[in-house]
N, C-alpha and C positions, 0 to 999 in steps of 0.2 A: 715753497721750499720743502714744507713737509706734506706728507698726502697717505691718509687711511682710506685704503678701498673696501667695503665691508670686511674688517678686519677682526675674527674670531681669533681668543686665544686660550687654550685647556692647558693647564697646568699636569704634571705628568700625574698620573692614577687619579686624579678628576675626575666626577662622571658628569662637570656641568661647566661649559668656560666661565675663566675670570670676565675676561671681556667678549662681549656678541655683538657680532654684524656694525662695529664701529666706523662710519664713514664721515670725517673733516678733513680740513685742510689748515695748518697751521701756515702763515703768510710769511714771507721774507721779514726780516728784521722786527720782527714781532718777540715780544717777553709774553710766553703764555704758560699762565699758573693751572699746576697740574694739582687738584682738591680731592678727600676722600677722607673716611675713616679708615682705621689703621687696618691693613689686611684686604680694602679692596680691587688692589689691583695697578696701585700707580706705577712700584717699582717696574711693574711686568709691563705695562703700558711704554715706560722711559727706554728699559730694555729693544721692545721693537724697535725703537728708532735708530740706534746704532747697530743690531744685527746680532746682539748680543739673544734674543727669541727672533727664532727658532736656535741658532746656531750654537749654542753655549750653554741654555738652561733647562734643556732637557724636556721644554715646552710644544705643544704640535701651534705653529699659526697656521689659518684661513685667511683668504683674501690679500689684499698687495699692500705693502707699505714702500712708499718712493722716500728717498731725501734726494734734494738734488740731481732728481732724473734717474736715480741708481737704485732697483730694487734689493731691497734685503733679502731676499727671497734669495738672488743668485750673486748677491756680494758679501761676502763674511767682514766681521769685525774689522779685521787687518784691511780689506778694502775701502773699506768707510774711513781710516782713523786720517784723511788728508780734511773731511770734510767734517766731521762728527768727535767733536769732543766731548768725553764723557766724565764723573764726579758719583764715584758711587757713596752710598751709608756712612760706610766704612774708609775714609781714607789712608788708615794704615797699611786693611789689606791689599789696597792698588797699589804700596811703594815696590819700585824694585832697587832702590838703590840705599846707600844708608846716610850721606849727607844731601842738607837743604837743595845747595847749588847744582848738583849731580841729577837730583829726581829732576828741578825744573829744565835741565836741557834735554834727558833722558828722551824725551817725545820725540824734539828734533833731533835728536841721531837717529831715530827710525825711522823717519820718515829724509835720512841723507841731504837735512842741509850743511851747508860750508859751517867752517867755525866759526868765522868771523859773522857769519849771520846769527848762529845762535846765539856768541857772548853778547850782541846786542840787543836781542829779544830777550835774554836771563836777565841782565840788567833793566831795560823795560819794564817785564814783568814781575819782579822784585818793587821796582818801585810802585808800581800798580797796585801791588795787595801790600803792600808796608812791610815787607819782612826782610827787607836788606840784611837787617843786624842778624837776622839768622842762618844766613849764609851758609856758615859753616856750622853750623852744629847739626848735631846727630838728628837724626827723625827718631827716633824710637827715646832721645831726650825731650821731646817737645809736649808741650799742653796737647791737651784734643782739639781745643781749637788754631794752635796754630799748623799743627798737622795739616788741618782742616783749610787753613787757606793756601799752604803750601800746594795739598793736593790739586786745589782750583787755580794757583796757580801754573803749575806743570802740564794743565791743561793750555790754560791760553796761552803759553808762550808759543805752541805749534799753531797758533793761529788759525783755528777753523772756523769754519762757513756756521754750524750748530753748534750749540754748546746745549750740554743736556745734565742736568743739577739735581741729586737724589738728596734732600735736605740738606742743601748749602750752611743756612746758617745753624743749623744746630747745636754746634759747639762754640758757638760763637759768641763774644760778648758784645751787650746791643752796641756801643760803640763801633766795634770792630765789624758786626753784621753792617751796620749802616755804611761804614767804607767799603766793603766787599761790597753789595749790592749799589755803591754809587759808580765803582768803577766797573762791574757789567751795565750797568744801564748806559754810561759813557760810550762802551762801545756798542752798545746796539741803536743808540740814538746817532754818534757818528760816525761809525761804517759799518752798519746795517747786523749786526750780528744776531741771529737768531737765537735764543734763548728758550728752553721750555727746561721748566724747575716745579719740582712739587716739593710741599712744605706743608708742613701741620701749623707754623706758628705764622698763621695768616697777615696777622698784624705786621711785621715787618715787613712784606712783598709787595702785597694786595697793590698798593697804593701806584707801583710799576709796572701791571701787567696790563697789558693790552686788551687780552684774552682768557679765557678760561677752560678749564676740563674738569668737570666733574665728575667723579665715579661712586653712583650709591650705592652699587656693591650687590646689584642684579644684574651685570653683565653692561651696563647700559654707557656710554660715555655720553653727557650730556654739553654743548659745548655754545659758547657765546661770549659776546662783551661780558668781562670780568664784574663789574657791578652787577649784572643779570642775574648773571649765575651766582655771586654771593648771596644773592635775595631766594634763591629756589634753595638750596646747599643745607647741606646735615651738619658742614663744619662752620662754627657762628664764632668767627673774633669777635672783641667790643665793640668794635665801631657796630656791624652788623648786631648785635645787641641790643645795643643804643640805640638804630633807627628802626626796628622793631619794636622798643617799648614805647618810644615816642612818636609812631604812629606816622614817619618818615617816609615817601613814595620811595624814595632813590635812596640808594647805599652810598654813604659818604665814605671814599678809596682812604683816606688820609687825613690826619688831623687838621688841620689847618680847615680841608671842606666840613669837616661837622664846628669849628666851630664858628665859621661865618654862615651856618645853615642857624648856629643858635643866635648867633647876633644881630641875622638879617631879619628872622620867623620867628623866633624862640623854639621851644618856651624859656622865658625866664626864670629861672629857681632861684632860690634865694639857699644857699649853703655857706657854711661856716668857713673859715681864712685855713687856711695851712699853716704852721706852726711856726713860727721866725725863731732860726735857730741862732743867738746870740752865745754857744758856747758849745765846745766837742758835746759830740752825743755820748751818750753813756746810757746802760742799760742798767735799769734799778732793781727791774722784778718784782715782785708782787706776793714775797713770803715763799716761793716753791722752796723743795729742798736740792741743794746742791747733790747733782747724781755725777758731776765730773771735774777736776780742778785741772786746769794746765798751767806751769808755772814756768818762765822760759823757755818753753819749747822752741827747740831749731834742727832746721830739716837743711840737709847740705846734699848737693851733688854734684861732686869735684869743686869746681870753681866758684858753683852757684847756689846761692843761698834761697833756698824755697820759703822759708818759714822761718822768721828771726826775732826771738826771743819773746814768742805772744802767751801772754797774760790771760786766761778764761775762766770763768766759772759756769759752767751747764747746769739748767735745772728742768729737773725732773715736770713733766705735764705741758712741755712747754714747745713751740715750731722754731728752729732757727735757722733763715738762710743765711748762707753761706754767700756774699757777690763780691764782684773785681773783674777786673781785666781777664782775659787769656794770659797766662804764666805767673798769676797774681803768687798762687800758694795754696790756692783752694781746695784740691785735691791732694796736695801731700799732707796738709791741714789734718784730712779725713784719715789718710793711709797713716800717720803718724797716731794719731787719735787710737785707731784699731792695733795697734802696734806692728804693723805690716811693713814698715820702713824703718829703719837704723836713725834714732834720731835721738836730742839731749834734751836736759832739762823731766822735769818732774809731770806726771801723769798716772792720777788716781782716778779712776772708775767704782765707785761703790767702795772705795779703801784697797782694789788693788790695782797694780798694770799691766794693762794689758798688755806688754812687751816681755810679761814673767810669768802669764800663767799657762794652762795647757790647752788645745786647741778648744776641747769642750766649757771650758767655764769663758775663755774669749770670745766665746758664739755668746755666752751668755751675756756677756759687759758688753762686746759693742760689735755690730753686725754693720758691713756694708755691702752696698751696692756700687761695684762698678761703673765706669763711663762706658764701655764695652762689655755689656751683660753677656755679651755668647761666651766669655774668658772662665765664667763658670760654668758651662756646659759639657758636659762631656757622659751623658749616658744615652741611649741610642733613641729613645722617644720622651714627650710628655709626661705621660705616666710613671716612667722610671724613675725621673726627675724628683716626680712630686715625693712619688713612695720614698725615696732617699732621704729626701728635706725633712720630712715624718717622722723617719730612723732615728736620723746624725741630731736633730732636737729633740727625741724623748717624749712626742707629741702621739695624740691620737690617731691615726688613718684615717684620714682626708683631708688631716687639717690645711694642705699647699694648696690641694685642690680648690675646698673652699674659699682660701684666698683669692686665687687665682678667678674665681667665679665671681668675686665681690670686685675683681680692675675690670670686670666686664668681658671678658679676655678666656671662656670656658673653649680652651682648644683641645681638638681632638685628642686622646689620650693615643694613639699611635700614630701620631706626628713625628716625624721628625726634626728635632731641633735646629737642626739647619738649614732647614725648607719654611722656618718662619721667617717673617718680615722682622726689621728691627725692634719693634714695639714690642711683637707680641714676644720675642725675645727677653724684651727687660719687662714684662710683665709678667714672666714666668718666674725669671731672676725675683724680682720683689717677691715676689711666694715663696718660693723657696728661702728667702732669705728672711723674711718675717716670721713665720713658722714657729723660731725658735723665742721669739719673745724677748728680744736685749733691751736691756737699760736703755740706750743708745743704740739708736738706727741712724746708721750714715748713707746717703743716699749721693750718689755724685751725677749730677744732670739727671734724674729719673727723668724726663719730660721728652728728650729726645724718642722721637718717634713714634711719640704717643698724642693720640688726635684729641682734641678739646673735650670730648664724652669721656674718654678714660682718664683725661687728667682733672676732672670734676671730682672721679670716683676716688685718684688716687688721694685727692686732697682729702676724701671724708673716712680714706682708711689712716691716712696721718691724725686728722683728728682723734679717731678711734684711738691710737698708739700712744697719743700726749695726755688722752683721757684715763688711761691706765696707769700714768706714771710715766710713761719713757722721755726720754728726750729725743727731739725727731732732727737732725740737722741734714739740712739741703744745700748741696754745694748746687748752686740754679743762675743761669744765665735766661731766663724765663720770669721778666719784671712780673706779667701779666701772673702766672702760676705766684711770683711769690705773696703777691697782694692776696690772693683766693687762703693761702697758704697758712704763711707762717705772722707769728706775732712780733719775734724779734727778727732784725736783720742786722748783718755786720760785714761790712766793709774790707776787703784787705788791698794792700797794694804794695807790690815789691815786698811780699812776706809781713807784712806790719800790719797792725789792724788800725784804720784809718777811721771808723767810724762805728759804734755796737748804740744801736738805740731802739725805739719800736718803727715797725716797716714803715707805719704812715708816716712817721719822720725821717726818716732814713730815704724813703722813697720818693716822698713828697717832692720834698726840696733839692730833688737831683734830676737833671734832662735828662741824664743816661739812666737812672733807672725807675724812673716813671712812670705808670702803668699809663696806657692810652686813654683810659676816663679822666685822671688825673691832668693829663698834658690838654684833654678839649675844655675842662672848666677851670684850668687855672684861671686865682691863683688858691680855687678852693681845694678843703684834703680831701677832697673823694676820690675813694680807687676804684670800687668796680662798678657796676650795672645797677646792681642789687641797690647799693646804696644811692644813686640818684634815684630809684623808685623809690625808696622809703622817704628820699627828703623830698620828694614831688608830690606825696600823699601827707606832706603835714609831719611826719615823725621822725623830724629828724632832728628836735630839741634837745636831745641828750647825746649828741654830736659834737666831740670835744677835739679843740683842736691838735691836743696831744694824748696819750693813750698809752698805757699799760697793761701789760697781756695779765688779762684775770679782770678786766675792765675796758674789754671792748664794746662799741654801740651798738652791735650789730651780732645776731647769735650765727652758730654755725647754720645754719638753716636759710638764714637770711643771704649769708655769704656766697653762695650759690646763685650760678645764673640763674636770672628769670627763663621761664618756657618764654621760646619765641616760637608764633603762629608762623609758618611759613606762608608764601607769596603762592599765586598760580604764576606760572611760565610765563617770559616778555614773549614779545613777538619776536627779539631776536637771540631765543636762546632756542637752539634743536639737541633731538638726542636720538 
């Protein structure tokens, strides 16, 4: 279906390509997971497939790329879009229309089918991704993630031969990712649909893909059965973790195979129970000082109620995720917090509100980060950027910079900011926006697009910020980060907060938000890596089955993946 003829590709004023001399072949009805560090090359990779490089991004390609018998070479974008459906980063900037229902037929009027074909494929594919009820509402009213399904939807309803996915689930809540990825796998298991998707948050795919691509970011596409290549690869979900510290030949795809790998083989550990919750969770805290109060706060727009009438107390030195659904509340949560949206009810920051003070002391009370970091961009390079963020906080000369150096993330300083990939986008964002040192850092999905090495690092500059005093809150649909992360977590749903306790209780005892170590040793409370290595070496007697932030078992140090030794090459992995 799909076919790389030694396929070189140089980004414009490059002096070295992203990718060299690439030659596979991706097979019909095949799901093949497209791997890398952030910046090596996948988006540019996805791009060839639809025609979108050479034809659109200003990039030179070498060598042939086929889909379906039709080179990109001499067929442009508009020629491919019968067979090649595409899902970029961004699904707000693909909209062209302004309601639900309108975007997902949008395709098939370009492509001149009947109407009566289409209202029955809008319906179809409506019900396929769950978003009937959003029919009619606005796109630019919508969460990130359900933009995000909408997007993938408006793809399939024009029904193509490929389907090609620039971090599907990103915005997604792991619910709502696990029905989005049940219903592509539906159709590539029953009428063949080809799929190639790259993703950072490995753990929720892996377990579907047939195949793999790896890019380490020397030009090289290395490529094989999916387990293969997770065993050679720079990017290590937990499962991949876990069969590295435990000495595992084969990469178990899915929970279920690690834990009949532990059932069948072991080893057997012997770890503490997960906490039986016999009463709402409630968060106590551990003496910090209150750095923020909300006291009915309620977030409205027009008809709909975001955030309805929630009760908090924020304390200072302390991580708090932010989880729910897609449309829960969670980001107007943040935007209200910062006073960036019109909203009621009581909100003190260090004794003022930040809906009343002037732009510079509200940098000071509470900073965030966007779901869409480019929405603060707007000077012509890196550098400018940084030097700004310097200014507008009052700070010393370099201090974005050296932010920016500590997410792992030191990009050229005459870049241009629109020439970066999404990651290094919001990892500019995060510098920029730390810089200035607020009580309160609101961060809304920082993880989107950021690969497992930066989000290790982002976790140990949150530490840093909780350790100073701030309060760190993570609006995060990333179970996996919030286990690394945070100490408390809180629950909303339909604007209400449905549960405030500590993560391993909060996390523990929920399918939906889990961490994957957590779901292979239920029904024990371990959540990550690190701590089945500590309790497998003996040390894991002061393992308690509930936990209070300022009394956790495990130091930040520990909390960190283990190093894994990489594998040499199977025999059926080539690059």
């Amino acid at each position: 279906m799909i076919h790389f003829d030694g396929v070189s590709i140089t980004q414009p004023d490059a002096s070295e390509p992203i990718i060299s001399d690439a030659t596979f072949t991706i097979p019909d009805g095949d799901l093949c997971l497209v791997m890398g560090r952030t910046g090596t090359g996948k988006s540019t990779l996805l791009g060839a497939v639809n025609g979108l490089v050479p034809h659109a991004s200003g990039a030179t390609l070498a060598g042939e790329v086929t889909v379906a018998s039709r080179s990109t070479r001499t067929h442009r974008p508009r020629d491919l879009a019968d067979v090649v459906g595409w899902v970029g980063q961004n699904p707000l900037a693909g909209f062209v229309t302004d309601v639900v229902e309108d975007e997902v037929a949008y395709g098939m009027e370009q492509l001149g089918l009947s109407p009566s074909v289409m209202r029955k494929r809008v319906e179809e594919t409506l019900d396929l991704l769950g978003i009937a009820d959003l029919r009619r509402r606005p796109l630019v009213e919508l969460s990130g993630g359900q933009q995000q399904r909408v997007a993938i939807a408006s793809v399939l309803a024009a029904q193509p031969r490929v389907l090609v996915l620039d971090e599907p689930t990103s915005a997604l809540d792991p619910t709502a990712a696990q029905d989005v990825l049940a219903a592509i796998t539906t159709l590539v298991h029953d009428v063949g649909l080809t799929v190639v998707l790259a993703e950072h948050r490995l753990e929720r795919v892996m377990q579907e893909a047939d195949t793999a691509l790896w890019l380490p970011g020397d030009g090289r596409v290395v490529t094989g059965p999916a387990a293969d290549v997770l065993a050679i690869a720079d990017t290590s979900p937990p499962l991949v973790e876990l069969a590295a510290v435990m000495g595992w030949a084969e990469i178990p795809l899915s929970v279920r195979a690690a834990r009949r790998r532990i059932r069948d083989r072991g080893p057997h550990i012997s770890l503490p129970p997960a906490p039986q919750l016999r009463e709402a969770l409630s968060w106590r805290g551990n003496g910090e000082p209150v750095v923020a109060e909300l006291r009915g706060l309620r977030v409205r727009y027009r008809e709909v109620t975001a955030v309805d009438g929630v009760d908090l107390d924020l304390h200072g030195g302390t991580t708090v995720a932010l989880m729910g659904r897609n449309g829960s509340g969670k980001s107007s949560l943040l935007w209200a917090l910062q006073g960036a949206v019109a909203s009621s009810g009581r909100i003190r920051v260090n004794g003022s509100d930040p809906r009343r003070v002037d732009d510079d002391e509200a940098r000071r009370l509470v900073s965030l980060v966007p779901q869409s970091p480019a929405d603060l961009l707007y000077l012509a390079d890196v550098d400018a950027e940084c030097a700004q963020a310097d200014k507008e906080s009052g700070v010393p000369e370099g201090t974005a910079r050296a932010i920016l150096q500590r997410l792992d993330a030191d990009l050229p300083g005459d870049r241009n900011t629109r020439d970066l990939s999404e990651g290094q986008r919001l990892a500019l964002v995060l510098a920029i926006q730390l810089a200035a040192s607020p009580r309160i850092v609101c961060l809304d999905e920082p993880t989107r697009g950021l690969d497992y090495a930066m989000k290790h690092e982002l976790t140990r500059i949150i530490a840093s910020m909780a350790s100073d005093g701030a309060c760190v809150v993570v609006s995060t649909h990333d179970v996996e980060f919030a286990a690394q992360t945070a100490q408390r977590t809180i629950v909303l749903a339909e604007g209400e907060v449905v549960a405030d306790g500590t993560t391993r209780a909060v996390c523990s005892s929920s399918p939906s938000f889990a961490p994957q170590v957590t779901k292979v040793f239920h029904p024990s409370a371990v959540m990550t890596v690190a701590e089945v290595v500590q309790a497998s070496s003996g040390n894991a007697s002061s393992f308690p089955a509930e936990t209070t932030v300022g009394a956790l078992p495990f130091s930040e140090a520990d909390s960190r993946s283990p190093v894994v030794t990489r594998r040499s090459p199977r025999p059926g992995v080539t690059s």
